[in-house]
N, C-alpha and C positions, 0 to 999 in steps of 0.2 A: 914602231912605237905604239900604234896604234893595239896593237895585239895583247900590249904588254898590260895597259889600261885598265883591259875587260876583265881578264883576270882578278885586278887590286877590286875594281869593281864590285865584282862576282863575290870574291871571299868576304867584303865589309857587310853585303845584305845578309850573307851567308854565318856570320860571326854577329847577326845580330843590330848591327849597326843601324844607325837611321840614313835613310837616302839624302842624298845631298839636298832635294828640295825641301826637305822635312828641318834640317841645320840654316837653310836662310830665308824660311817665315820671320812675320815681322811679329815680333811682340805688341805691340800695340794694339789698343783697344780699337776695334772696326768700326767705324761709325756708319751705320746705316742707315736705307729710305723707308717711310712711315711709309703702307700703301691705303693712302684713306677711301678710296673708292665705297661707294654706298653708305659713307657717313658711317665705317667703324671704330672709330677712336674718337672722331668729332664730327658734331655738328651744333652749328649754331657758334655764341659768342667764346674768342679765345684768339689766343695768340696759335700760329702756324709759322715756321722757317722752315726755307727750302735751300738748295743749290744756288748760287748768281746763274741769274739765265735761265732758270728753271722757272719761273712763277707759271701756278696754276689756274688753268682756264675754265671760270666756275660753270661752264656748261661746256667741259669734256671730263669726267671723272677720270681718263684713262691718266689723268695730268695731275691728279689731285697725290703725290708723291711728296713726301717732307720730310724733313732733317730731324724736327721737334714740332709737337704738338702739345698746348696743350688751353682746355677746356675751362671756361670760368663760371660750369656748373657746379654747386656743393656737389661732393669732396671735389674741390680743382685737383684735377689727373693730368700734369706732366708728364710727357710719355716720350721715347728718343728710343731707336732701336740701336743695341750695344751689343756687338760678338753677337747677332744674328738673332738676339730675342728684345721683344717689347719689353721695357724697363719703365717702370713706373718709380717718379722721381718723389725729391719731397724738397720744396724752397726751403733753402736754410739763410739768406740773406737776398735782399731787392736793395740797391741802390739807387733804383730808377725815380723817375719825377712823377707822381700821381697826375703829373696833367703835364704831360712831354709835348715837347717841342721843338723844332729842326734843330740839330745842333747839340740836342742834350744827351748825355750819355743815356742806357740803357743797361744795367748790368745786372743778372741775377746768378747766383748761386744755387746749385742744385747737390741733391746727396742722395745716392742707393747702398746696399750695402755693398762696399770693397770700390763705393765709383764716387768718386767728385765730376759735377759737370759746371762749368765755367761760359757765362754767357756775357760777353762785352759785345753791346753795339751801339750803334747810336741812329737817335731819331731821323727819318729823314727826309719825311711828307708827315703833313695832318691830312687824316680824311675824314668825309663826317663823321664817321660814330669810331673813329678809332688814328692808329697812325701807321705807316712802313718802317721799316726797321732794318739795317743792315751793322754786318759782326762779326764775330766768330764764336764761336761753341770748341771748349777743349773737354776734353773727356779727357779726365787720372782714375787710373786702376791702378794701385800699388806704384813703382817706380814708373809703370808703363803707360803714355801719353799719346794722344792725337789731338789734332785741330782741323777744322773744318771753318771756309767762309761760308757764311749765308744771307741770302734776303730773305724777308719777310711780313708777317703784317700782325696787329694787334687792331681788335675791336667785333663789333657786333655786324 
């Protein structure tokens, strides 16, 4: 049976065909890790999500990896790596509390073009100059969707 296989095989690459791994990638939008090491996307005051279990250790850069970044310098630069490139966002709605509190939601809306990014979390520490944050982050491209949890932090 084995023999017979290689053949049907052979003739599909051979007739053009795409290879079987090629028919069951996943359509979905790849959500990818920020690598901020040396302070390329951020430094100083802003919001950072990472992975649960991932938080970053502010004296080892090799750590400083994140889901979404973004910067609360003018122009504020939202930034989420999507199908393998830096995507620069643009807020199109915050539902969040200008002054959060355990317990309070956190939800912003994001827009690139052809991407909606979806951010529900909720507060879940104050720290002094800021708070922690835990969520999810869904990325829509056309019909095609991902979701990711994340922790996090906001402040200075």
């Amino acid at each position: 049976m084995r023999l017979l296989l290689i053949p049907i095989m052979i003739a599909g690459l051979v007739a053009g065909a795409d290879p079987p791994v090629a028919r069951t990638r996943s359509r979905s939008p790849v959500i990818g890790i920020i690598d901020n090491s040396g302070y390329r996307y951020l430094h100083g005051c802003g919001c950072s999500l990472w992975s649960p279990g991932r938080a970053p250790d502010v004296n080892d850069p090799t750590t400083w990896k994140y889901l979404f970044l973004e910067s609360y310098d003018k122009p504020r630069r939202p930034l989420m790596r999507i199908d393998g490139r830096i995507v620069g966002l643009r807020l199109v709605r915050s539902s969040s509390d200008a002054d959060p509190r355990p317990g309070n939601p956190w939800n912003l809306d994001y827009s690139a073009p052809h991407l909606t990014v979806t951010i529900r979390g909720t507060v879940t520490e104050l720290l002094d100059e800021g708070f922690l944050v835990r969520g999810t982050i869904t990325v829509t491209n056309g019909g095609r969707r991902s979701q990711v949890r994340f922790e996090g932090d906001c402040g200075c």
